[in-house]
TORLUM-616330 format. One record per residue (C-alpha): x, y, z; residue in one letter; residue number from 1. Coordinates in pm, 1 decimal, always signed. Layout:
REM TORLUM-616330
SITE        xx        yy        zz  code  pos
SITE         X         Y         Z     A  NUM
...
//
This chain:
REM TORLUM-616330
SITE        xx        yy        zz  code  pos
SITE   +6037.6   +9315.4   +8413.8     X    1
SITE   +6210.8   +8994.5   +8502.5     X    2
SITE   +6178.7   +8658.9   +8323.1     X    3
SITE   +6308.1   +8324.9   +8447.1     X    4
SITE   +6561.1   +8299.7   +8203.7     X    5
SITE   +6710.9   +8622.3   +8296.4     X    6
SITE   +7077.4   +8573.7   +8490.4     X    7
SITE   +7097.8   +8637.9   +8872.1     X    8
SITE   +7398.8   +8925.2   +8939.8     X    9
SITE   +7605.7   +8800.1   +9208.2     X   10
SITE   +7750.7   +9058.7   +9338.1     X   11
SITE   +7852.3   +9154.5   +9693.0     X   12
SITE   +7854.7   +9512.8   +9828.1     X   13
SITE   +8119.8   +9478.6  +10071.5     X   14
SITE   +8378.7   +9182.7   +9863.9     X   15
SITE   +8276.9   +9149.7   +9538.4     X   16
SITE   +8477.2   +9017.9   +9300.0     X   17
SITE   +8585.7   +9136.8   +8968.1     X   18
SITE   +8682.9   +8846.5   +8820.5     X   19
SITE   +8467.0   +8753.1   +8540.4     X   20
SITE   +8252.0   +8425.8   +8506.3     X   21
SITE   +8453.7   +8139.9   +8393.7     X   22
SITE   +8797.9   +8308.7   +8424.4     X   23
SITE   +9060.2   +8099.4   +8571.3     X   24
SITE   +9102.7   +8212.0   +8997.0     X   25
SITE   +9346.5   +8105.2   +9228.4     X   26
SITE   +9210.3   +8091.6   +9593.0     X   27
SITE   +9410.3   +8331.2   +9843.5     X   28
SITE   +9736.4   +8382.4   +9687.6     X   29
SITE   +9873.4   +8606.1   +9907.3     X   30
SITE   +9777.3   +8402.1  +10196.5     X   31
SITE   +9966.5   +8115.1  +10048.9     X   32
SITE  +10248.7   +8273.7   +9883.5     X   33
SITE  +10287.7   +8367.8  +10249.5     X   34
SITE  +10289.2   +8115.7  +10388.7     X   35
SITE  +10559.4   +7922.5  +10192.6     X   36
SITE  +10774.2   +8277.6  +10195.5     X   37
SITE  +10757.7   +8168.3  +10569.8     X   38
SITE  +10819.7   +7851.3  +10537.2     X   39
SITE  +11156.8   +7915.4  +10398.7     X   40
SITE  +11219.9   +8266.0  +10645.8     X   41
SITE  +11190.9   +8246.8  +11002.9     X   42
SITE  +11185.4   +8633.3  +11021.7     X   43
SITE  +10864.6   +8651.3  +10871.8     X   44
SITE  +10576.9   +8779.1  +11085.0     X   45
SITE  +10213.3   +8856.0  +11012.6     X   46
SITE   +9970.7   +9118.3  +11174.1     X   47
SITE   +9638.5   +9274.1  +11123.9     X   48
SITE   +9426.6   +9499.0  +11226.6     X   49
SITE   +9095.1   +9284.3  +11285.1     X   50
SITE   +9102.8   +9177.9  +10908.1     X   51
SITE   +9298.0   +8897.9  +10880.4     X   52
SITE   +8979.5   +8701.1  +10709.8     X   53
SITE   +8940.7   +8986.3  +10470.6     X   54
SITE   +9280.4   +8969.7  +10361.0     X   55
SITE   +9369.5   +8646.1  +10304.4     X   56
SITE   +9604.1   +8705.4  +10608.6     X   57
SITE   +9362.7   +8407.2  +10798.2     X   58
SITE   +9576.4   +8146.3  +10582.7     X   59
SITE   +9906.7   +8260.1  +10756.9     X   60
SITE   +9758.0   +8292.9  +11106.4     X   61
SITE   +9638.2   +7904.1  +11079.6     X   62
SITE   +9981.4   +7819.8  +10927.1     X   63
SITE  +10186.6   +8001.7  +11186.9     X   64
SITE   +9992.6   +8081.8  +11466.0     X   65
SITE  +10226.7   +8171.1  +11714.6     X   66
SITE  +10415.8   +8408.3  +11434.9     X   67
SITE  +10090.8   +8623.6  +11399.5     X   68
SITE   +9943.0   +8907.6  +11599.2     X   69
SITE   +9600.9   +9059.9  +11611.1     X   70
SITE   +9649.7   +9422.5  +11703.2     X   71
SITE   +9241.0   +9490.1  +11695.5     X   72
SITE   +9093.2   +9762.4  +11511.1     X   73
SITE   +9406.6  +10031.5  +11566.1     X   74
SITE   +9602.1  +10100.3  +11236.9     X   75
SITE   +9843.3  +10337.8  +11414.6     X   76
SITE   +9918.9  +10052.6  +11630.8     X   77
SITE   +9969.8   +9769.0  +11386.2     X   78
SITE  +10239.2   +9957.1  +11184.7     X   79
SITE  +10359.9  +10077.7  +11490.9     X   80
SITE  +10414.7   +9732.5  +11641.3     X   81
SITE  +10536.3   +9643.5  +11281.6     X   82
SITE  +10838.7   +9871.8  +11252.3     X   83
SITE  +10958.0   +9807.2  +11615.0     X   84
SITE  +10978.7   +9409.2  +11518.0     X   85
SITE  +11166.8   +9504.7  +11188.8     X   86
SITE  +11350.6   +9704.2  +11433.3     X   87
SITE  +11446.8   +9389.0  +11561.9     X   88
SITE  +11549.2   +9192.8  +11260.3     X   89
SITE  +11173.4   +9052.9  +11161.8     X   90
SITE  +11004.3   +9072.2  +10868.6     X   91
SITE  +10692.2   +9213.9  +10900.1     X   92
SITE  +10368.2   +9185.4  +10728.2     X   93
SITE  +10073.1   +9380.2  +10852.1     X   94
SITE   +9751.1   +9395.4  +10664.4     X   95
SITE   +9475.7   +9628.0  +10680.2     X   96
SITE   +9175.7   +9758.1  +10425.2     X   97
SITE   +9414.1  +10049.3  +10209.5     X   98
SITE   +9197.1  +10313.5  +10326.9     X   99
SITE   +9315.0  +10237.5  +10689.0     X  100
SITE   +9658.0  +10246.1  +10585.6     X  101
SITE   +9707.3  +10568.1  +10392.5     X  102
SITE   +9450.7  +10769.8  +10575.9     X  103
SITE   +9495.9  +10694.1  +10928.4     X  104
SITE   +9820.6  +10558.9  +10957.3     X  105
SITE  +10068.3  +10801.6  +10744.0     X  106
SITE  +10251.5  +10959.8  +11009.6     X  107
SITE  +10343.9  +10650.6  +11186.0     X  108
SITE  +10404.4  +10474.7  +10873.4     X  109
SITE  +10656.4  +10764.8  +10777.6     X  110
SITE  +10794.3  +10847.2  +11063.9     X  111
SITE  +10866.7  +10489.1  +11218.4     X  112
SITE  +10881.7  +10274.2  +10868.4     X  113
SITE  +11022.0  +10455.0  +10614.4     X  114
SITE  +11255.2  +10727.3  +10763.8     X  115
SITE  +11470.5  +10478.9  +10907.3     X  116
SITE  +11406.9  +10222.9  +10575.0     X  117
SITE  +11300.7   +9956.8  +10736.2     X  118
SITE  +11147.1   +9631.2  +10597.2     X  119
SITE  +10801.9   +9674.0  +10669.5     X  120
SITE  +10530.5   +9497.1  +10450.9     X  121
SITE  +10194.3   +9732.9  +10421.0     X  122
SITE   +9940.4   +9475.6  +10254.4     X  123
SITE   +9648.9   +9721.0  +10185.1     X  124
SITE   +9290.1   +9494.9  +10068.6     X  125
SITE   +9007.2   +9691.8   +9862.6     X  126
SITE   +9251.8   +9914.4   +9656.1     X  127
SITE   +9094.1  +10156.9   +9428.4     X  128
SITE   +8755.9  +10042.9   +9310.0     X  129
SITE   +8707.4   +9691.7   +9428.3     X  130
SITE   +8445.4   +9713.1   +9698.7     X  131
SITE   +8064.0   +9855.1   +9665.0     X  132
SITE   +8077.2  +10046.3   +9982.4     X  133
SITE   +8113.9  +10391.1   +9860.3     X  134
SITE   +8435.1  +10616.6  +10010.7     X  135
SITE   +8471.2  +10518.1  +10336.8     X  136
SITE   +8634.0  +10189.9  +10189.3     X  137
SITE   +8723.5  +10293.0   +9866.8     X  138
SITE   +9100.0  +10388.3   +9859.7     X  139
SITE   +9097.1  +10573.8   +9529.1     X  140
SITE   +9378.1  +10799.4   +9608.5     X  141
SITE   +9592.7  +10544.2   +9819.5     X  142
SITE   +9902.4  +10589.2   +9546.7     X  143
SITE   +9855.8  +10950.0   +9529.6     X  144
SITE   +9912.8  +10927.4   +9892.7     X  145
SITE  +10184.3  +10697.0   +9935.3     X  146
SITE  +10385.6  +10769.3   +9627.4     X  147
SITE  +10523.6  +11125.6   +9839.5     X  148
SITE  +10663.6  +10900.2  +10104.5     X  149
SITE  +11040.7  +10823.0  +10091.1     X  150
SITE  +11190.4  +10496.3  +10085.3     X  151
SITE  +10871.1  +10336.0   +9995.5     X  152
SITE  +10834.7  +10088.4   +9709.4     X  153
SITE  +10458.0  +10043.2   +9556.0     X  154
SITE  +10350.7   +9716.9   +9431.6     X  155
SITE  +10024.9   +9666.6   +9249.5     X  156
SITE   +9949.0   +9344.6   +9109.6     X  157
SITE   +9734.7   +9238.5   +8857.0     X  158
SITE   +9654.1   +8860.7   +8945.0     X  159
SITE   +9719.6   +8582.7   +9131.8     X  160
SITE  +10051.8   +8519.1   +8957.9     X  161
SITE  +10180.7   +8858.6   +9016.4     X  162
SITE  +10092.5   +8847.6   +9416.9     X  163
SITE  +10245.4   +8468.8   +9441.8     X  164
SITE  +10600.1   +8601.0   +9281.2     X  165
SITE  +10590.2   +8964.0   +9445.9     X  166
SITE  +10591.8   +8856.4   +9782.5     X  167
SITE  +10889.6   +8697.5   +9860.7     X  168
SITE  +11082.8   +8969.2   +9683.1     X  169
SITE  +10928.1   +9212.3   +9931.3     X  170
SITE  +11047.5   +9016.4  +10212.8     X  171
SITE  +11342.0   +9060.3  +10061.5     X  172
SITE  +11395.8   +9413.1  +10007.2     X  173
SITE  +11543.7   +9632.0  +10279.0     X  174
SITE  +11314.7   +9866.5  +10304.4     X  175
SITE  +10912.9   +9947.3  +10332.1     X  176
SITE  +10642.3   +9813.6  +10061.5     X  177
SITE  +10307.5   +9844.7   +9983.8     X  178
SITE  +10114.7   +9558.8   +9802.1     X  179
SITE   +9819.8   +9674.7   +9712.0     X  180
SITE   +9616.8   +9374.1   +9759.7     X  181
SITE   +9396.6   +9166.6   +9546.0     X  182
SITE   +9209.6   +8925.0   +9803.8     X  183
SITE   +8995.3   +8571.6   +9770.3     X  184
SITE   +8932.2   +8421.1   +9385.0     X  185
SITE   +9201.9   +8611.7   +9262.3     X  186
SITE   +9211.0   +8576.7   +8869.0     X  187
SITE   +9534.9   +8432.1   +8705.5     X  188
SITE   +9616.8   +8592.2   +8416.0     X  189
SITE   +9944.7   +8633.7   +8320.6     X  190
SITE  +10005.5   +8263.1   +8311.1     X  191
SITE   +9900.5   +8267.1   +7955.1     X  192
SITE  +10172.5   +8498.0   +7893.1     X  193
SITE  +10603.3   +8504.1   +7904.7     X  194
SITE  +10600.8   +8700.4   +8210.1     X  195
SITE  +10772.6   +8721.9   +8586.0     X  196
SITE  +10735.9   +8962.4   +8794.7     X  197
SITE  +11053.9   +9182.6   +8869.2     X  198
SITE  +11043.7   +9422.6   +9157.5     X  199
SITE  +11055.0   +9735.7   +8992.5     X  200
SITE  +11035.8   +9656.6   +8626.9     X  201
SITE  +10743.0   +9683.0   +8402.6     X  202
SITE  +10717.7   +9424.3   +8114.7     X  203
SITE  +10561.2   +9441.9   +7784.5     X  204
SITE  +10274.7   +9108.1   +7790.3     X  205
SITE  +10143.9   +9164.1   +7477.8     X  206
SITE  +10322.5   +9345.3   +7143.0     X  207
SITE  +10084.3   +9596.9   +6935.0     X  208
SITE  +10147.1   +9842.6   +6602.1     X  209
SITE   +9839.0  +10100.4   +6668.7     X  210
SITE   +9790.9  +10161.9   +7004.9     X  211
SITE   +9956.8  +10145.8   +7362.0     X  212
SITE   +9803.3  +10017.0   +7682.6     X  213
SITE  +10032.6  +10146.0   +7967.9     X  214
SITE   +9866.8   +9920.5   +8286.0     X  215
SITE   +9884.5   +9869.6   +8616.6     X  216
SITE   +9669.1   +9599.7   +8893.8     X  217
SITE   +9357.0   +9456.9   +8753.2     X  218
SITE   +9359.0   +9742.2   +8472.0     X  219
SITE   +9611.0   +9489.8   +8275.9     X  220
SITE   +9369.8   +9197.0   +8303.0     X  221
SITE   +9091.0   +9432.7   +8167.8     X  222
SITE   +9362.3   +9615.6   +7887.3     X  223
SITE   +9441.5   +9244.1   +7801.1     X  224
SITE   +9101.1   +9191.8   +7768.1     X  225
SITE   +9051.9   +9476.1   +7533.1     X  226
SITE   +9301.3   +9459.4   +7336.0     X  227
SITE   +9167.2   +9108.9   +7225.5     X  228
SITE   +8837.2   +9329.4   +7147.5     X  229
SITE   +9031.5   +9550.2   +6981.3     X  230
SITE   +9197.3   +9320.3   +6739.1     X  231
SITE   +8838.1   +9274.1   +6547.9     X  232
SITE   +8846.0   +9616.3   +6470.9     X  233
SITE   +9200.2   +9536.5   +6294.7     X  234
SITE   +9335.4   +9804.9   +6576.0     X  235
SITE   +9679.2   +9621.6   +6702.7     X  236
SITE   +9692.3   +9739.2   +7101.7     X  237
SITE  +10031.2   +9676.5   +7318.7     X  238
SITE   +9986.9   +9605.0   +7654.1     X  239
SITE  +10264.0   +9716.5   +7870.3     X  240
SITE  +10216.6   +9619.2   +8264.4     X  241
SITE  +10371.5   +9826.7   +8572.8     X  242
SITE  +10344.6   +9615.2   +8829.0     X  243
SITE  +10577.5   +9847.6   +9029.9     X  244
SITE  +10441.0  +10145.8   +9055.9     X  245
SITE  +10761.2  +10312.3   +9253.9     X  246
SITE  +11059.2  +10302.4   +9169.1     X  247
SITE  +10921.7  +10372.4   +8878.5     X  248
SITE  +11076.0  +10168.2   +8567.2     X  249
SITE  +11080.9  +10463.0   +8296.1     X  250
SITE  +11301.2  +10343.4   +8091.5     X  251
SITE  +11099.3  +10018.6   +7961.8     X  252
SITE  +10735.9  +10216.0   +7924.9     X  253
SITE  +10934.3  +10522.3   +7814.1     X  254
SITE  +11059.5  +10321.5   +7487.0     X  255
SITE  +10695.6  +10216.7   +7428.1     X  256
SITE  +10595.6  +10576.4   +7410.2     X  257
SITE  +10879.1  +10662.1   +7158.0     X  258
SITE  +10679.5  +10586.5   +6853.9     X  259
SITE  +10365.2  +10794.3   +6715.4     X  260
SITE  +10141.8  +10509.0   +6796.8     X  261
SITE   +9857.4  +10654.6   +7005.4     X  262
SITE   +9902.6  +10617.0   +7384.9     X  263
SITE   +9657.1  +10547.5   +7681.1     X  264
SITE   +9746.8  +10444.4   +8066.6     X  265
SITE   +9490.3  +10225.9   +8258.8     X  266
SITE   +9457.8  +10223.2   +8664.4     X  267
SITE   +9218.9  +10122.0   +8923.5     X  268
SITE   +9297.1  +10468.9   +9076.1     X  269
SITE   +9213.2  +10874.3   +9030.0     X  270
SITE   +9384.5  +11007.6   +8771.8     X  271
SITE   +9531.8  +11224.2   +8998.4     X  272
SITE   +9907.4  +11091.5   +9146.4     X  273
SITE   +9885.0  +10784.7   +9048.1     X  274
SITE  +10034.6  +10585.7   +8706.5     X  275
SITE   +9885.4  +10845.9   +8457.4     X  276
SITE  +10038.7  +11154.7   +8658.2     X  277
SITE  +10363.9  +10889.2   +8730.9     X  278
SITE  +10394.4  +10829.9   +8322.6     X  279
SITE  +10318.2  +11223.5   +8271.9     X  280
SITE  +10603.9  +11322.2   +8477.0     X  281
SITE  +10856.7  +11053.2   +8302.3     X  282
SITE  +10746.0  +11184.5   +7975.6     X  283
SITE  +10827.3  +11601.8   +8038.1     X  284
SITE  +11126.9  +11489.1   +8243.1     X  285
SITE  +11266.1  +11277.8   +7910.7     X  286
SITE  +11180.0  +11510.5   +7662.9     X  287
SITE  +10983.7  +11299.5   +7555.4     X  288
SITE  +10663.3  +11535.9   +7402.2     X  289
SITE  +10319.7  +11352.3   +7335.1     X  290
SITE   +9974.1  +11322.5   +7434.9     X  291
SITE   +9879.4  +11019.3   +7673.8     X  292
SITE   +9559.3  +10959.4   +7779.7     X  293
SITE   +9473.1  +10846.0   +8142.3     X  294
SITE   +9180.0  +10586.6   +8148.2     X  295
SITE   +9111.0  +10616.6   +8516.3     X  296
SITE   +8863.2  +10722.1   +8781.6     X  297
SITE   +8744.8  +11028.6   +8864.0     X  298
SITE   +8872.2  +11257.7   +9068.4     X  299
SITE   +8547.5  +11280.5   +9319.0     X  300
SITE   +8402.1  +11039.5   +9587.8     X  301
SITE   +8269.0  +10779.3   +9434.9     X  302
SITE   +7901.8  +10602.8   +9481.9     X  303
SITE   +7809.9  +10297.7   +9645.3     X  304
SITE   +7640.8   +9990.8   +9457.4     X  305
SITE   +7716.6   +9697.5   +9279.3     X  306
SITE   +8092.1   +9664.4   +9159.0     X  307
SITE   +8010.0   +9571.5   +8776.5     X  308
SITE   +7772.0   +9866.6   +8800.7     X  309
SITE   +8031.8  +10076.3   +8929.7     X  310
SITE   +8272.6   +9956.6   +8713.0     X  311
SITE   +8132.2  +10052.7   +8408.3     X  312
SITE   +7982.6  +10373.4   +8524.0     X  313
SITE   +8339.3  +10475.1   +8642.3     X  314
SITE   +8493.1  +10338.7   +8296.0     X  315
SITE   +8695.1  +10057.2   +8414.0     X  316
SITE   +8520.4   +9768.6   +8234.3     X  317
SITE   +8644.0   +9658.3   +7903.3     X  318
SITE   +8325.2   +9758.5   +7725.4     X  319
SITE   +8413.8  +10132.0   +7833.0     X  320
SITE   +8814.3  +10082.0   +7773.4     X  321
SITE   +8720.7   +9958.7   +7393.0     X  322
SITE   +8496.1  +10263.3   +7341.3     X  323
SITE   +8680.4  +10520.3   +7460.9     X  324
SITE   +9009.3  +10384.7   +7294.5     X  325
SITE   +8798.8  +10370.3   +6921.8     X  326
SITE   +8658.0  +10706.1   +7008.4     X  327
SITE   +9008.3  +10822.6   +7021.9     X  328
SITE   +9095.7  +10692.2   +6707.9     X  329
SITE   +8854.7  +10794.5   +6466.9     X  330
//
């Protein structure tokens, strides 16, 4: 039963947003960011595949309208017509929902992008869990995918901050990226914290004596989040974020695992391929001999509702990440 005090969930299917009420957002940071990359490069082109509103790619079409190109609902084509203007000295960036990118566009992605290393921008919306609408849109295995590919560097953010400093190091870097895209009221959260993003280093936000949080994307927000949670229980949690997913910067998370203190990694992706199986492999390959456990979604198809719902069915939310990191504990 419902009483009139009782909040309204505002949640969308399709875009809803995971950003809790209250938290600081920044509108369209990729959009922006850009924008201003563009600003400064003349090389820099935009394209999508009849989602330009839907990922923040709109705000560079306005800006630079004869610089972007609507290639219509044809993924093949868009990265296609992506790698034959980086072919030409351009800098591409093409945008598309992830699930259209790793799924129907591999081959031509491969084959025309990364075998001959060229710098083309893949700006994939709805990674992981971060729409409602069930597996046709959820890319929950768009790492997995993409990590096999050669030459390809993968980028995923956490927040607004993280997109805003990422991209004009990928127009900078020679060859093929994928930015797994956070899109709209993006939260900013690693203002509050002594961090810049580095292609292809992971950074340690937030020290910790009991436990460590190896994160990537929105998973640091939310291991941020619980760690903060965790601290009433007098359990001291590091947070260590991987922004860049591949190359993969062993080195840094490897010293955080080189202690006894009990070890978990956090992604908005299956735990299969992605930074738990990435982490595994650095481990064996090191020497380096412990247990880590992956906090991560299943691997299965996932359902279709509301994203909060989802969220915490699929233990993602902070309520679940505090749990199961106690449970492991005790």
């Amino acid at each position: 039963m419902t009483t009139a005090s009782a909040p309204k969930l505002k949640t969308s299917a399709m875009i809803a947003s995971f950003v809790d009420e209250g938290q600081h957002t920044t509108a369209a940071p990729f959009g922006h960011a850009l924008v201003r990359a563009a600003e400064q490069d003349s090389r820099i082109v935009g394209l999508s595949a009849d989602l330009a509103k839907y990922t923040d790619m709109h705000i560079f079409a306005q800006a630079f309208p004869d610089r972007f190109f609507q290639m219509g609902m044809a993924e093949q084509l868009l990265f296609g017509a992506a790698a034959g203007m980086a072919e030409t000295g351009l800098v591409p960036f093409a945008s598309t929902y992830s699930v259209f990118a790793a799924r129907r566009a591999y081959d031509f992605l491969c084959l025309d992008a990364a075998e001959p290393n060229l710098n083309v921008n893949i700006v994939g919306g709805l990674p992981g869990l971060t729409t409602g609408y069930g597996p046709s849109h959820q890319a929950t295995e768009d790492m997995a995918i993409f990590r096999g590919m050669p030459n390809l560097t993968i980028v995923d953010p956490c927040d607004a901050v993280d997109i805003e400093q990422a991209v004009p190091q990928l127009a900078a870097t020679p060859g093929p990226t994928y930015l797994r895209l956070l899109r709209g009221k993006v939260a900013s959260v690693l203002d509050e914290y002594d961090y810049t993003f580095e292609l292809g280093k992971a950074k340690v936000i937030r020290p910790g004596n009991d436990v460590v949080l190896v994160s990537s994307g929105l998973m640091t927000m939310r291991a941020l989040q619980a760690a903060e949670r965790l601290a009433k229980h007098r359990v001291d949690a590091s947070v260590v974020h991987v922004a860049t997913i591949k190359p993969f910067d062993a080195e840094t998370v490897l010293r955080e695992l080189s202690t006894d203190r009990a070890a978990f990694t956090l992604e908005n992706h299956t735990r299969i391929g992605g930074l738990f199986e990435t982490v595994a492999s650095a481990c064996v390959e090191s020497g380096t001999v412990r247990q880590v456990t992956p906090i991560a979604l299943p691997d299965e198809f996932l359902a279709a509702g509301a994203l909060p719902t989802l969220h915490d069915r699929y233990g993602l939310s902070t309520d679940r990440i505090e749990e199961r990191v106690l449970a492991a504990l005790r």
